[in-house]
C-alpha positions in Angstrom: 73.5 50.6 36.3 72.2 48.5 38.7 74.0 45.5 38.1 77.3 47.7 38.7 75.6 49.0 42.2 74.4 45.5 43.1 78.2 44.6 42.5 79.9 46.9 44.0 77.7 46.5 47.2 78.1 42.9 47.8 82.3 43.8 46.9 82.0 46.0 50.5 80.0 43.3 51.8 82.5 40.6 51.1 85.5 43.6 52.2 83.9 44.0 55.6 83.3 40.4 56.0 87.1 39.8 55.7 87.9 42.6 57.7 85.5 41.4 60.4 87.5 37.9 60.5 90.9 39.4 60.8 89.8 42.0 63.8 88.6 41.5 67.5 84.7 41.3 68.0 85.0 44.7 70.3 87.1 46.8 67.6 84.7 45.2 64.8 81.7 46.3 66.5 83.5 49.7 66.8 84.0 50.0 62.7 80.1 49.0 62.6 79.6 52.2 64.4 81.3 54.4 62.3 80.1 52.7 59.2 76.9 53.3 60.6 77.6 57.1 61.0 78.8 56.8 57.4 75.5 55.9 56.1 74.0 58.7 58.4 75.8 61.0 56.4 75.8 59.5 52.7 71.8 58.7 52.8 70.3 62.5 53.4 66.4 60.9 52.0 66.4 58.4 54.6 68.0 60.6 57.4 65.1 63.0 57.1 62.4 60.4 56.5 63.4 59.0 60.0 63.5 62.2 61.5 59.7 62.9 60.7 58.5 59.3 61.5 60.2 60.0 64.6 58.8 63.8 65.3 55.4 62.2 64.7 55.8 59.2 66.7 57.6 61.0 69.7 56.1 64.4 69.8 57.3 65.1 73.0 60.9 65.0 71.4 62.6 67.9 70.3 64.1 68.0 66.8 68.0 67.9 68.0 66.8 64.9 69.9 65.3 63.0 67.5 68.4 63.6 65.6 70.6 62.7 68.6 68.6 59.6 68.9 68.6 59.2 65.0 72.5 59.0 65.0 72.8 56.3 67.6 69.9 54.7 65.5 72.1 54.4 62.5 75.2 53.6 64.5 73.4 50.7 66.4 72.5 49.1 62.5 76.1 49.3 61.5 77.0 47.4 64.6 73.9 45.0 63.9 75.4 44.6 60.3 79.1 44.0 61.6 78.1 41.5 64.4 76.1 39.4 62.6 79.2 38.5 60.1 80.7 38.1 63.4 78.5 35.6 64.3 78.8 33.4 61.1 82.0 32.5 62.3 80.9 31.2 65.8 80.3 27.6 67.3 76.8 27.3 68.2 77.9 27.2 71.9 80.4 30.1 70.9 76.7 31.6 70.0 75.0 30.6 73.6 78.0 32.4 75.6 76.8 35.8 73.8 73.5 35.7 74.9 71.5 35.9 78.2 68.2 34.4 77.8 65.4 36.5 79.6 61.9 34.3 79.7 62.9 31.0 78.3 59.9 29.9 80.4 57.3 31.1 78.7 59.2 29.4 75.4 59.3 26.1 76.8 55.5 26.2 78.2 54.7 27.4 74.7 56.4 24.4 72.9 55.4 21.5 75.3 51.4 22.7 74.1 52.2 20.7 70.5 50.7 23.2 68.3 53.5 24.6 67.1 54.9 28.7 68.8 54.6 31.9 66.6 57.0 34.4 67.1 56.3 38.0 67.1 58.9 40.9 66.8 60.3 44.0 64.7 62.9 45.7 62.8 63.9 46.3 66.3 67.5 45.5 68.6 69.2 42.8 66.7 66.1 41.0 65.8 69.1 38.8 62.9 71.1 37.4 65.6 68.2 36.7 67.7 67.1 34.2 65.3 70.4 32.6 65.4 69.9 32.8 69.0 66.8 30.9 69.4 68.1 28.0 67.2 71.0 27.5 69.5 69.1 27.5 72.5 65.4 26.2 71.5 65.0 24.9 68.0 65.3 26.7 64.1 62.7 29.0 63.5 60.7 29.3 60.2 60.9 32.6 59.2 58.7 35.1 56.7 61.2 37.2 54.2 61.3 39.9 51.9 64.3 39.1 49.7 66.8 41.7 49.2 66.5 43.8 46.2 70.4 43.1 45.4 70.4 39.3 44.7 74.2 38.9 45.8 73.4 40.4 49.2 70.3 38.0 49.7 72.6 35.4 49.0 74.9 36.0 51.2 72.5 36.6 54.3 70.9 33.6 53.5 73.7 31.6 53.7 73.9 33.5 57.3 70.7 32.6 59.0 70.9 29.1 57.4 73.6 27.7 59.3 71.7 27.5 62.5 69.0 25.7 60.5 66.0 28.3 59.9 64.4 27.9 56.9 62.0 30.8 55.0 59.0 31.1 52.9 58.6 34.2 51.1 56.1 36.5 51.7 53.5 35.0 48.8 52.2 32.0 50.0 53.5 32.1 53.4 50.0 31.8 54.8 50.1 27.9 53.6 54.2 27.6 54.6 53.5 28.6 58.1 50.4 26.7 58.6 52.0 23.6 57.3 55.2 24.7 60.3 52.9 24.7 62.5 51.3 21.4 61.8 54.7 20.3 62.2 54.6 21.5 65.7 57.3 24.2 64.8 58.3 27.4 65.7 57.4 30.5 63.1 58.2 34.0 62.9 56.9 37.2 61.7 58.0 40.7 61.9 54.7 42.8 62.2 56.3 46.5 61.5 56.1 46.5 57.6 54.2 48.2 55.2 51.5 45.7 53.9 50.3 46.1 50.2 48.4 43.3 49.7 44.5 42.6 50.5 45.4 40.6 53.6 46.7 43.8 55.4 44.5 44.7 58.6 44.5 48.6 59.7 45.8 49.0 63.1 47.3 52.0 65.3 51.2 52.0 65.8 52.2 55.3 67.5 48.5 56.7 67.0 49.2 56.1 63.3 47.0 54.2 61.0 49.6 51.1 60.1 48.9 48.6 57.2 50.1 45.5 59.1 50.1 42.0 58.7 47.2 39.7 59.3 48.9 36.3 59.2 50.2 36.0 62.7 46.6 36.2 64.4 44.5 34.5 61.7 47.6 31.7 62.5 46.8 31.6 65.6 43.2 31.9 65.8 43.4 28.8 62.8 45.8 26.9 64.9 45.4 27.6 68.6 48.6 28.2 68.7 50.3 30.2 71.1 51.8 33.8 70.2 55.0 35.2 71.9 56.4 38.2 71.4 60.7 38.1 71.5 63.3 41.1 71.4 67.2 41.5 71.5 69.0 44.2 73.3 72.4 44.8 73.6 73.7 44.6 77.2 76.8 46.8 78.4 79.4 44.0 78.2 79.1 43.4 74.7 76.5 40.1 74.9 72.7 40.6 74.0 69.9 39.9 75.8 67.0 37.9 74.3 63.6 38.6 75.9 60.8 36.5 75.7 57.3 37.6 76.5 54.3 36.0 77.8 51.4 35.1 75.4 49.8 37.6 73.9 46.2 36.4 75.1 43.5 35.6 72.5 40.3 38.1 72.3 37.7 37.4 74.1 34.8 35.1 72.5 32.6 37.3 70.6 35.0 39.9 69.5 33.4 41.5 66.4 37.1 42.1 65.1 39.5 39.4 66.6 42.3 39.4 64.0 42.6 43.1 64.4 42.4 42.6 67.9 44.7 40.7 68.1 47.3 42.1 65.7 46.5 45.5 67.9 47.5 44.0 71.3 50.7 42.6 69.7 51.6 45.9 67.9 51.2 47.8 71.4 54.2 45.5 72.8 56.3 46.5 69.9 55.3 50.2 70.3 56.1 49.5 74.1 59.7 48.5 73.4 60.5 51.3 70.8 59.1 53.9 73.8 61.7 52.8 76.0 64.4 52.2 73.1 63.8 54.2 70.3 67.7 54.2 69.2 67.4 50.6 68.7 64.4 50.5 65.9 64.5 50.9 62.6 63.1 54.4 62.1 64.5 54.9 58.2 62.0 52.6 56.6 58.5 53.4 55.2 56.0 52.3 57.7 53.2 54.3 57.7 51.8 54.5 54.5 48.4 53.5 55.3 45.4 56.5 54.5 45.3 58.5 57.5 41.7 57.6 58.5 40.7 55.0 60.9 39.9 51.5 60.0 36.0 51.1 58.7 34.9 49.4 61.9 35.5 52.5 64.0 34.3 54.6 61.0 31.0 52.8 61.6 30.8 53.8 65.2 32.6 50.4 66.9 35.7 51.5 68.9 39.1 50.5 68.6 39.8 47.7 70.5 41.4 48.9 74.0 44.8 48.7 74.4 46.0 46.2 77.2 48.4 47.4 80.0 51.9 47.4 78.5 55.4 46.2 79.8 57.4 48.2 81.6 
């Protein structure tokens, strides 16, 4: 049975990649829509899942908007799916003419330090095509990955965000893959909005939720002294994308009882920053809070949360 689905899947796949070649980019990104709405419709368990993450993230929200916002949600990843076939087909500088680059500055600071960059972002705007992206204008990325439960479809997206040149470690062992990147003076990057099972996770609060998160990117950079940058991709209203570079996230301060959860905390308040002011373009229908709804044992044992820094506007 699940050969048959993993088969039939990747036969859509390879049907919408063909119909994506024969039609315009505008009425392709228009089909992405509706298949978007499609999947709105066809996956009831993950429709309501979002809908509570997003009631208890956005409280202030009413339940018709969160579904409003829901259905652009689901419409925005069918046109994140479509596009990013699209962009297989394009010349690198093909590539560079859909994308405005917003704080390329703090990027090329970042590099010229020689201890490699680590890249910070989410399931969030078109965080695939930004990867493309930053190869074309800066330099491949090493990348952490899940693989794809169907096999086919990992195959095929891989052969995707290879042709720029990124290359991947897989989640185990990507503690020694990244830290031999960055001895390389590379540029790595993580997605710290996933549901960590492992040991390494560190506790910290994403929407005033207790999130399992990733500790690699800040005992990386606390390891390496290298710099930590957070980068996003929104679509603009001409059909291009904009790619956003932050500052660096700074460092705790010496001392800090906690740093890689301080760290990982600051970070996580960016991302929660941008999915305030965007939440149609995150990815509401996966699992992310599944960590025990108590607070981390530091604060259990009377030290504080680590205060939040001011966040972007």
């Amino acid at each position: 049975m699940r050969r048959a689905r993993h088969g039939l899947e990747y036969g859509l796949a390879l049907a919408a990649r063909a119909a994506v070649r024969l039609l315009p980019r505008r009425t392709s990104l228009a089909a992405g829509a509706l298949l978007g709405r499609l999947f709105h419709g066809l996956y009831g368990a993950r429709r309501e899942l979002a809908v509570k993450n997003m009631r208890m993230a956005l409280p202030s929200r009413t339940d018709a908007e969160c579904r409003a916002i829901l259905r652009s949600a689901f419409e925005h990843a069918g046109r994140h799916v479509i596009d990013m076939l699209n962009f297989e087909t394009l010349r690198p500088d093909e590539i560079a003419g859909l994308v405005e680059v917003e704080g390329g500055e703090h990027v090329e600071r970042a590099m010229a330090g020689g201890k490699g960059v680590m890249f910070f972002s989410g399931h969030f705007g078109y965080w695939e095509l930004q990867v493309m992206a930053h190869a074309v204008r800066f330099t491949p990325m090493v990348l952490v990955v899940r693989p794809l439960d169907n096999p086919l479809l990992e195959r095929m997206l891989e052969r995707v965000r290879t042709r720029v040149g990124t290359r991947f470690v897989t989640r185990k062992g990507a503690v020694r893959g990244l830290l031999r990147a960055l001895r390389e003076h590379a540029s790595v990057g993580l997605m710290i909005d996933q549901h960590m099972h492992d040991r390494s996770a560190v506790t910290v609060e994403f929407f005033g939720r207790p999130s399992a998160t990733t500790s690699a990117l800040a005992a990386l950079a606390l390891r390496t002294g290298a710099p930590v940058l957070p980068v996003f991709t929104m679509p603009l209203a001409d059909g291009r994308y904009r790619v956003a570079y932050g500052p660096p996230i700074p460092p705790p301060p010496a001392g800090d009882a906690d740093p890689v959860r301080t760290w990982t905390q600051r970070c996580t308040d960016v991302l929660e920053a941008y999915v305030r002011r965007h939440p149609d373009l995150w990815l509401w229908m996966h699992r992310r809070w599944r960590a025990p709804a108590a607070l981390p044992d530091s604060a259990v044992a009377g030290q504080p949360l680590p205060a939040r820094e001011e966040l972007p506007r």
